[in-house]
N, C-alpha and C positions, 0 to 999 in steps of 0.2 A: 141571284146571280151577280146585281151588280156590288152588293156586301163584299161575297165570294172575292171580285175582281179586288175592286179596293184594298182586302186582306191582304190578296196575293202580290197587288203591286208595292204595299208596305211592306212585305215579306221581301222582295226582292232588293226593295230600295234599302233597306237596313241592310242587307246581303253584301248590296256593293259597296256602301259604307264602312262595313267590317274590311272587307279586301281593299277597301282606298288607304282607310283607317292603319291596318297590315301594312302597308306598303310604305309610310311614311315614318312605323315607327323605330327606322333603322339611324336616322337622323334626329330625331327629339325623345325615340324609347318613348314612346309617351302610355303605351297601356301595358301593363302588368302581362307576361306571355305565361304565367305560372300561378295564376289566381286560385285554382285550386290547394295550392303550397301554403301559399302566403298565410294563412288562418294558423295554419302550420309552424310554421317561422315565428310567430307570436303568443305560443299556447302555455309557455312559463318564460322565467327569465333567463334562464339560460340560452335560448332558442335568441329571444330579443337581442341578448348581449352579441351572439353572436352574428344576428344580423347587422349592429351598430358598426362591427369591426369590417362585414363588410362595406360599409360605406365608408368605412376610414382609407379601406384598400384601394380608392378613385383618388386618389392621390398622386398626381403623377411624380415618376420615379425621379426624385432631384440631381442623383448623383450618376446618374446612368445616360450614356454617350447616348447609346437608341431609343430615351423617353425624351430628353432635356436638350429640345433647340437650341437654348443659352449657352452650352458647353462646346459647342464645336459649331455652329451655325453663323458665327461675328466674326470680328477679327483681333478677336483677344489671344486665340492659339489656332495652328496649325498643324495637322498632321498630313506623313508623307503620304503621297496617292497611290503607294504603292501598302501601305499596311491595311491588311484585309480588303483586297480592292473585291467591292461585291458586299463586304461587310458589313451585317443589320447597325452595329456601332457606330461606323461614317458615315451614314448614310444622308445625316442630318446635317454634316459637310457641306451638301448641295446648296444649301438656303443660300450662303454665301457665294459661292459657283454660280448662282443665280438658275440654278435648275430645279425653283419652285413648280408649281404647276397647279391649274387648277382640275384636270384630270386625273391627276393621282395624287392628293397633297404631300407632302412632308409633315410627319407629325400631325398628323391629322386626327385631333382633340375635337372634331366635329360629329365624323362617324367610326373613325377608327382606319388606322393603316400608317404606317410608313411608320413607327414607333408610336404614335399617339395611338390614347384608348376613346371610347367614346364617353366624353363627361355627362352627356343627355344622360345615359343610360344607369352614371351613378347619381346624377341627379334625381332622377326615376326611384331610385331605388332609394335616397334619406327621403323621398315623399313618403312612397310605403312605409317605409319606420314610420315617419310623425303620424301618417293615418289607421295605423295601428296598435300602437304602443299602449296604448290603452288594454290593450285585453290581456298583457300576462295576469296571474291572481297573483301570483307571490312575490312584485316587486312592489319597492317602499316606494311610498310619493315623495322625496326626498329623491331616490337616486333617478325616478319616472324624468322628475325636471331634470334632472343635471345630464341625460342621455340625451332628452328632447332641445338641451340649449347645446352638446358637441354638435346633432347632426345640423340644426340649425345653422351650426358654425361652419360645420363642411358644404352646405349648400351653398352660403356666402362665399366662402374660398373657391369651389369649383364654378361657380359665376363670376366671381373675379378672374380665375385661371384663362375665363373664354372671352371674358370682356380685355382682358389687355393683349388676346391674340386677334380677336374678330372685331374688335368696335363696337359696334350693336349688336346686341344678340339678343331673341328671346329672354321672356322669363321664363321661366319654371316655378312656380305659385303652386302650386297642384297637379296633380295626375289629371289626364281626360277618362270618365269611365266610358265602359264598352258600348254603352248605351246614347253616348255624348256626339254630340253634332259636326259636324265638314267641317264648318268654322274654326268649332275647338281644335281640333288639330291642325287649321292652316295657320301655325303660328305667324306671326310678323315678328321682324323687329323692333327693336324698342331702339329710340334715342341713347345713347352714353348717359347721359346725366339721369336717365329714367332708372336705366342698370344701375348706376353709383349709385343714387339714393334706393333701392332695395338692397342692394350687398349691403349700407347702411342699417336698414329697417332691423334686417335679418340678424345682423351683430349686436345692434342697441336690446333685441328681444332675446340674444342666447346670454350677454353678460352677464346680466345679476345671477343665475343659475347655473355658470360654470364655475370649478374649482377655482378657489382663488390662488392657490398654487398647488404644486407636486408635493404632498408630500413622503409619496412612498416612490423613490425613483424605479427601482425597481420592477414595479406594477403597473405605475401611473406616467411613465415619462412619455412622450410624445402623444398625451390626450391634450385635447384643446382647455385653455386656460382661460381666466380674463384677461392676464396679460398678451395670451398672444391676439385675442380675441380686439384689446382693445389699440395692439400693435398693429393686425391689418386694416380696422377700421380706420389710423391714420393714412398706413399706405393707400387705401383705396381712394383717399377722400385727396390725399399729394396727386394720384393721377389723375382724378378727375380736375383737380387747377392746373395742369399741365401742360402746354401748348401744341400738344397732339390730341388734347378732348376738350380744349377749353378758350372757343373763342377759332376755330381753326378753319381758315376759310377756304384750305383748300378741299374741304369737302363740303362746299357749299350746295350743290346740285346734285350732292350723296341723298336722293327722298328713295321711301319707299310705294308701294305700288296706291298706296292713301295718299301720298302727295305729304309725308311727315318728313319734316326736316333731321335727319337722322344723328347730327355733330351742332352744336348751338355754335354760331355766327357772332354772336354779342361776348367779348373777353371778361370776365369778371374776375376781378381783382380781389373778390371779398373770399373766394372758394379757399386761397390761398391761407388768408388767417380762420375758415375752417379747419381746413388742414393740421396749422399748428395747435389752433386747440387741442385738436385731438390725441393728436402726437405729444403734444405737453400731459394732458393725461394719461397717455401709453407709458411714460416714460417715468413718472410719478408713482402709476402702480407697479412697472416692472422695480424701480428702484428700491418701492416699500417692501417688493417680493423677496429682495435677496441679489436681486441681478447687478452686475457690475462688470467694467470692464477688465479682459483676462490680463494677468502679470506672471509672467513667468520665472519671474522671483519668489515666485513660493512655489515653486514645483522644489522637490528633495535634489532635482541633478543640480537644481542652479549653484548651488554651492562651489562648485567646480567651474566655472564659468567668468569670465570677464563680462562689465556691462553692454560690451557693445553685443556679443550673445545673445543675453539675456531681451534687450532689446529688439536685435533681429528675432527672436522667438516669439512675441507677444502675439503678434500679425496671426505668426503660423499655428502656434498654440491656441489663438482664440477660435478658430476652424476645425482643428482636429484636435484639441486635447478633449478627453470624454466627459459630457457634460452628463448632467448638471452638479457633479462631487466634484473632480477639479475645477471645471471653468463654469463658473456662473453668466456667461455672455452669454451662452446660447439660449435665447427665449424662445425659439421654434425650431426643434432639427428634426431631422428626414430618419426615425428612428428605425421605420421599417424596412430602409434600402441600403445596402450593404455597397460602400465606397473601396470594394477589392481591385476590380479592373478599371476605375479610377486611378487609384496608390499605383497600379503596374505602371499606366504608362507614364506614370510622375517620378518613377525609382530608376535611377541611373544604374547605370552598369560601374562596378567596381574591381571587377574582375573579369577574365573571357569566360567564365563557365556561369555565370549570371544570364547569358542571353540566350540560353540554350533553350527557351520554352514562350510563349506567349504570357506567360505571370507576368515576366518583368520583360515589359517593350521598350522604356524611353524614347517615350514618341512624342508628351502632349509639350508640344513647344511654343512659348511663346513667341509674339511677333515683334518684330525690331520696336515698332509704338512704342508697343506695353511696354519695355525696355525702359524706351527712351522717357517714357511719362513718367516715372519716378520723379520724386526731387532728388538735391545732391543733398549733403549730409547737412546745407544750412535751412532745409526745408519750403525750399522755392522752387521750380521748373528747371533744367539745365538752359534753358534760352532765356532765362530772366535772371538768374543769377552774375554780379558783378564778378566775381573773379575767375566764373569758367566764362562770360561773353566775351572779357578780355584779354586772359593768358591761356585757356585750357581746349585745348584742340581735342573734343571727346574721341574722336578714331585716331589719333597719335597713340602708337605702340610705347609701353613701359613696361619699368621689371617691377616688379613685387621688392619690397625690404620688409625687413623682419616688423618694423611699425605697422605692417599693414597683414599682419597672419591673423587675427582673426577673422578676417572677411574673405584675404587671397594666400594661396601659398606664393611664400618668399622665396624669388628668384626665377616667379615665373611672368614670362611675357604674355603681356594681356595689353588694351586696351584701356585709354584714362576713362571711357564710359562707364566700367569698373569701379573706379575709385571713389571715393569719399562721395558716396551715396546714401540717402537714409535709408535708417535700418530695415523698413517696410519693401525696400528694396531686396535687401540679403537676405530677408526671413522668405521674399516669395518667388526667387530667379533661383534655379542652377546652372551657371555659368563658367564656362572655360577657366579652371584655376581656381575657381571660390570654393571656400570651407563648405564641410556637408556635417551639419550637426544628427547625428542619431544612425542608423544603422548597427546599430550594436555599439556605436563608439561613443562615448559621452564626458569624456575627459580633454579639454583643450590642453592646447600647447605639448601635449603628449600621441595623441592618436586618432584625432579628423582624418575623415577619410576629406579627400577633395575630389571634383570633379574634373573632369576633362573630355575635352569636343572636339581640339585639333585629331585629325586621321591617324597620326602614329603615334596618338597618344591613349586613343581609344582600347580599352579590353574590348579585346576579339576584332578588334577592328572596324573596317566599313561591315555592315549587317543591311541588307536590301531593305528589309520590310520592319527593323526594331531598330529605329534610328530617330535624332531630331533633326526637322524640318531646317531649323532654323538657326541651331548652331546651342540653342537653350531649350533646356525643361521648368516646368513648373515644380518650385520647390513647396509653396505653401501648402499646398493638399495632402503630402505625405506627413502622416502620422510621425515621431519623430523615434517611435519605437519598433514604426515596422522598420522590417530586414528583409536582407536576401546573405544566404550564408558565402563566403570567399570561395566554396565548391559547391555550390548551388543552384539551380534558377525557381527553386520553388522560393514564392514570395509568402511569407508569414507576415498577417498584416496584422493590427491593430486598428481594431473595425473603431470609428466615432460617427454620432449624427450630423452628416451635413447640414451645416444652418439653411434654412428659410427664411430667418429672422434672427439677428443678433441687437445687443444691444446700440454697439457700434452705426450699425445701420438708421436706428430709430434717432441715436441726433444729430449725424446727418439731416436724414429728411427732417425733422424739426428744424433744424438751422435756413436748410435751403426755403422751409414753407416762410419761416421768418422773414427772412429775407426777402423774396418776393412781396410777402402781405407789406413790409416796412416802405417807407420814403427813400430810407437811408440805412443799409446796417447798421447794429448797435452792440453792445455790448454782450448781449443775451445772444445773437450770431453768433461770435466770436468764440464764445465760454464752449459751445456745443461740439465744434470743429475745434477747437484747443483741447479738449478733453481727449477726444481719439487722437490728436497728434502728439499728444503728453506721455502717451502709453510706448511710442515708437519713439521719445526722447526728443521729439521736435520743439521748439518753442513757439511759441503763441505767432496766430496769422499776422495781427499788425507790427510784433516787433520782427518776425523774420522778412517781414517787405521792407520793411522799414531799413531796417540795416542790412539785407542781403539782393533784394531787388532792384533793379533798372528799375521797374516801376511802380516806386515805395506809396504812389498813393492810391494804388490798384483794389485796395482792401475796405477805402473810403466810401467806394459809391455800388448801386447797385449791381450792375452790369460787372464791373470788375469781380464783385463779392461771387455772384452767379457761374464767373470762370473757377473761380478758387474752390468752389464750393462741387463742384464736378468735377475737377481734378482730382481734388478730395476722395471722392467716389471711389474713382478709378483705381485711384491707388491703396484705401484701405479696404475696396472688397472684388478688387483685384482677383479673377478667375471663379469667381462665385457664382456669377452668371447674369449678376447686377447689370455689367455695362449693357449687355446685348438687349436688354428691356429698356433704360439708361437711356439711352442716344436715343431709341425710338418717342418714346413720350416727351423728350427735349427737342425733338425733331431736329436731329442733329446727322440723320444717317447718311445725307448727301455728305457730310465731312468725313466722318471716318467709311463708310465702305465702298465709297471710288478710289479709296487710293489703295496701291500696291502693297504687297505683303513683302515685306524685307527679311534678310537670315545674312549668316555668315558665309563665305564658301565654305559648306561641310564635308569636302574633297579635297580641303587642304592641309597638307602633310606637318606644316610647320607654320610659326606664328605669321610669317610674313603674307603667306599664302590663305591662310583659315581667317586672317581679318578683312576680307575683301567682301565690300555689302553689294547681294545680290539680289535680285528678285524672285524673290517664291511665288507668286502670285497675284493678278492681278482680281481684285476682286470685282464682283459684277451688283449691281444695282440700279432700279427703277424705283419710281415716285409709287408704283403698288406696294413696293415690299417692306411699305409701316403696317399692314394687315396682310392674315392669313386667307386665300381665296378659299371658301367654300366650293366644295367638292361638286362637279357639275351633276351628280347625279343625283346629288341634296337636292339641288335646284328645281329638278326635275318631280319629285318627290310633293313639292311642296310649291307652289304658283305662287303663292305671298310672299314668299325669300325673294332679296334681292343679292346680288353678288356684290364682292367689294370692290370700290374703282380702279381698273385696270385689269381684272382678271377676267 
């Protein structure tokens, strides 16, 4: 009897372990709900291959308004609160509206909801690939390594994806099986630098057995590489030096229910020239790959083209020209996610029969900022620059002369914030009066179309819900071949992969980790940041401070280098989604998202009227909103979780 009893209480106890077990695995996925399947899924290679593709499909959607916080959640664009109000696509709006929550998250990459998917759950599932992989008969141990180093790769990335939203987060090492203990599944979190160094571990073990490049585009493009492999192993290792994981005290009394100190307290300065290492060898292999930065002097239109064009296109063309046969910059793009209602709300109205459908909205509009943070055309800041601190009143209204038709049409009144801006500016604003290269028209000085924003000057007029916020659209994103026809509103696009990773970005961060690791910038700074503003026609950092600066020795020291080197950012990846990640790991978000959202009057009839700066919005933020809170019912789920501070 008492055998009997003992059986039966182990019977039970397992019982409610499975149903604890069940209950928790909505948050980490952590046991297999199809283990019958799964032997199934791996029985040839074709089964395998297609399980791998599932695990490539946890990829959040980069170019899509309802996956990607970064695209509408900052204050890098605006859209009206009147377009799609209710809409799965704005919905990610809120973060900035400050109607985060931790009841029903936004983009919620924890358990899924609000546009996020659940990463646990494809993390769960490149487990099962690696602990199965083994059993097709008919795959070569050749291609066995090189599927086991992608999904390795996408474990890395979708750990990275949760660690620069949540802070600490679980690892994912393994599945728990069915059989496995309360413990096993009351995950904890792990410290930030425990995370970094496994997204590390994980990328150092997939490199030598990834492709070392594409070379069937066709087949192979948007599979993991070494070079992109050994691209995020720099990014991961820049954010871990970065003064939101590295040394940051304002989460000093962030422990979890151990008493672990979850953010390291002590700054190290050495993580920094980690970093560059890295990125030096990113940048080494990407180079030896083939990668380079885009010129749009060897596209077949440039022919027909002035250089200032040509120039304003580099920026735009490095985004959306289709890689990797024309533009060799893109070393990681979004191949499986289609940038269509992206391009709509980037495509101006050219005529009134253009806005007769949701294809083509003109709506994503940038904010006065972003405007404003360009440089002028001598490649310095407008409020550092000596000839506009001293003569140039940027809202003083001017006309257009025919010297200034490739960027504005002549004879219209505009604004000198318009004028003699670098190129990086015109390739990524459309603004009241400025040339629109592409839409069917590819011939200067003969047939640009231009835009326009003043009220009577609009095709079809004011439009309630397809309109800009702000008085601008984002030019960079559109393709230069999509269209909309003059009796049309169906938008015919020219699909390309949104970067993840270009080359541009990678020296960048190289220069910035430099920088930091350095005493003093040096040469090796300079050359990296020279390089992406060489492509836009700019001249080198120290001689344009030098001779165009108020403060010509800003470039000398670290701290000045640090601003230049951010600005930098902002301006060459510019609506990418870079900044909205950008300001948080800089810990920079009490600067930019207290202040006010700026626009034109877009109710005004005429120039005198339409140049009048109003406020759009006033954006909302707290000290919680550098991290995503975990979903209170995660918490719930799981007694070892801790929430993040403030939620």
């Amino acid at each position: 009897m008492k055998i009997f009893t003992k059986i039966k209480r182990r019977y039970f106890a397992l019982c409610a372990m499975l149903i604890f077990i069940c209950s928790c695995t909505d948050y980490l996925d952590i046991i297999p709900d199809n283990i019958a399947e799964i032997d199934n899924a791996f029985e040839s290679r074709h089964e395998a291959e297609n399980f791998m593709w599932g695990c490539y499909s946890f990829i959040p959607g980069v170019p899509y308004f309802a996956d990607n916080p970064s695209l509408v959640g900052g204050d890098e664009v605006w859209l009206i609160p009147q377009i799609g109000e209710g809409n799965r696509n704005v919905r990610l709006r809120g973060i900035a509206l400050g109607e985060q929550s931790a009841t029903n998250p936004l983009a919620n990459y924890w358990s899924k909801g609000n546009g996020g998917k659940n990463l646990w759950k494809g993390l769960r599932d490149c487990n099962i690939f690696l602990e199965n992989i083994h059993k097709p008969f008919n795959l070569e141990e050749g291609e066995r390594k090189q599927w086991v180093a992608e999904v390795k790769f996408l474990k890395a990335y979708l750990h990275f994806y949760l660690l620069r939203m949540y802070g600490p987060i679980p690892i994912k090492r393994k599945n728990v099986e069915v059989g496995g203990s309360i413990d096993d599944v009351q995950a904890f979190r792990e410290p930030v630098d425990k995370v970094a160094d496994y997204i590390v571990e994980l990328l150092d073990e997939a490199i030598p057995d990834l492709l070392p490049r594409i070379e069937d585009p066709t087949l192979e493009y948007g599979r993991a590489t070494q070079v992109i492999a050994k691209a995020l192993k720099g990014k991961v290792l820049l954010y871990a030096a970065s003064p939101l994981f590295n040394g940051n005290t304002d989460y000093a009394s962030f422990t979890d229910k151990r008493g672990t100190v979850l953010f390291p307290q002590q700054y190290d300065n050495a993580k920094w020239q980690k970093a560059a290492d890295a990125l030096a060898e990113a940048i080494q292999a990407a180079e030896a790959a083939g990668f380079e930065l885009y010129s749009f002097a060897n596209n077949p239109y440039a022919k027909n083209l002035s250089d200032s064009t040509i120039l304003a296109m580099g920026v735009r063309g490095a985004v959306t020209e289709k890689a990797p046969v024309e533009n060799r910059e893109i070393i990681w793009g979004a191949t499986a996610h289609n940038p269509f209602e992206l391009q709509g709300l980037c495509q101006p109205f050219f005529t009134a029969a253009n806005a007769g459908r949701w294809t083509v909205c003109a709506s994503y509009a940038p904010s006065f900022r972003v405007v404003e943070q360009f440089y002028t055309k001598n490649g310095v800041p407008i409020d550092e620059d000596k000839e506009w601190v001293s003569t140039v009143d940027p809202y003083e209204l001017r006309t257009a002369t025919e010297a200034d038709r490739y960027y504005i049409e002549p004879n219209h009144k505009t604004v000198n914030l318009h004028f003699n801006r670098e190129p990086r500016f015109y390739g990524s604003i459309s603004f009241d009066g400025g040339t629109f290269y592409g839409n069917g028209k590819f011939i200067e000085d003969k047939e640009l179309h231009v835009t326009k924003f003043q009220l009577s000057q609009i095709p079809g007029g004011y439009i309630f819900d397809k309109r800009s916020s702000t008085g601008y659209l984002v030019k960079k994103l559109l393709n230069y071949q999509t269209s909309v026809g003059e009796k049309s509103y169906d938008l015919i696009d020219k699909r390309y992969a949104f970067p993840i990773i270009r080359l541009a970005d990678l020296y960048l961060m190289y220069a910035e980790a430099l920088n930091e690791a350095k005493e003093q910038p040096d040469g090796e700074v300079y050359t990296y940041i020279d390089k992406v503003r060489e492509r836009s026609g700019l001249k080198g950092v120290e001689e344009s401070w030098t001779n165009y600066s108020v403060t010509p020795d800003k470039p000398k020291n670290k701290e000045g280098m640090r601003q230049i080197i951010q600005r930098e950012r902002m301006n060459e990846l510019a609506f990418e989604g870079s900044r909205f990640w950008d300001i948080r790991r800089w810990k920079l978000m009490e600067e930019y998202m207290t202040k006010p959202i700026y626009g034109w009057n877009t109710q005004g009839e005429e120039a005198e009227d339409f140049y009048k700066k109003q406020l759009v919005y006033q954006l909302k933020f707290d000290q919680k909103d550098y991290f995503w809170p975990i979903k209170i019912d995660d918490l719930l789920k799981n007694s070892n979780l801790v929430q993040n501070p403030g939620w």
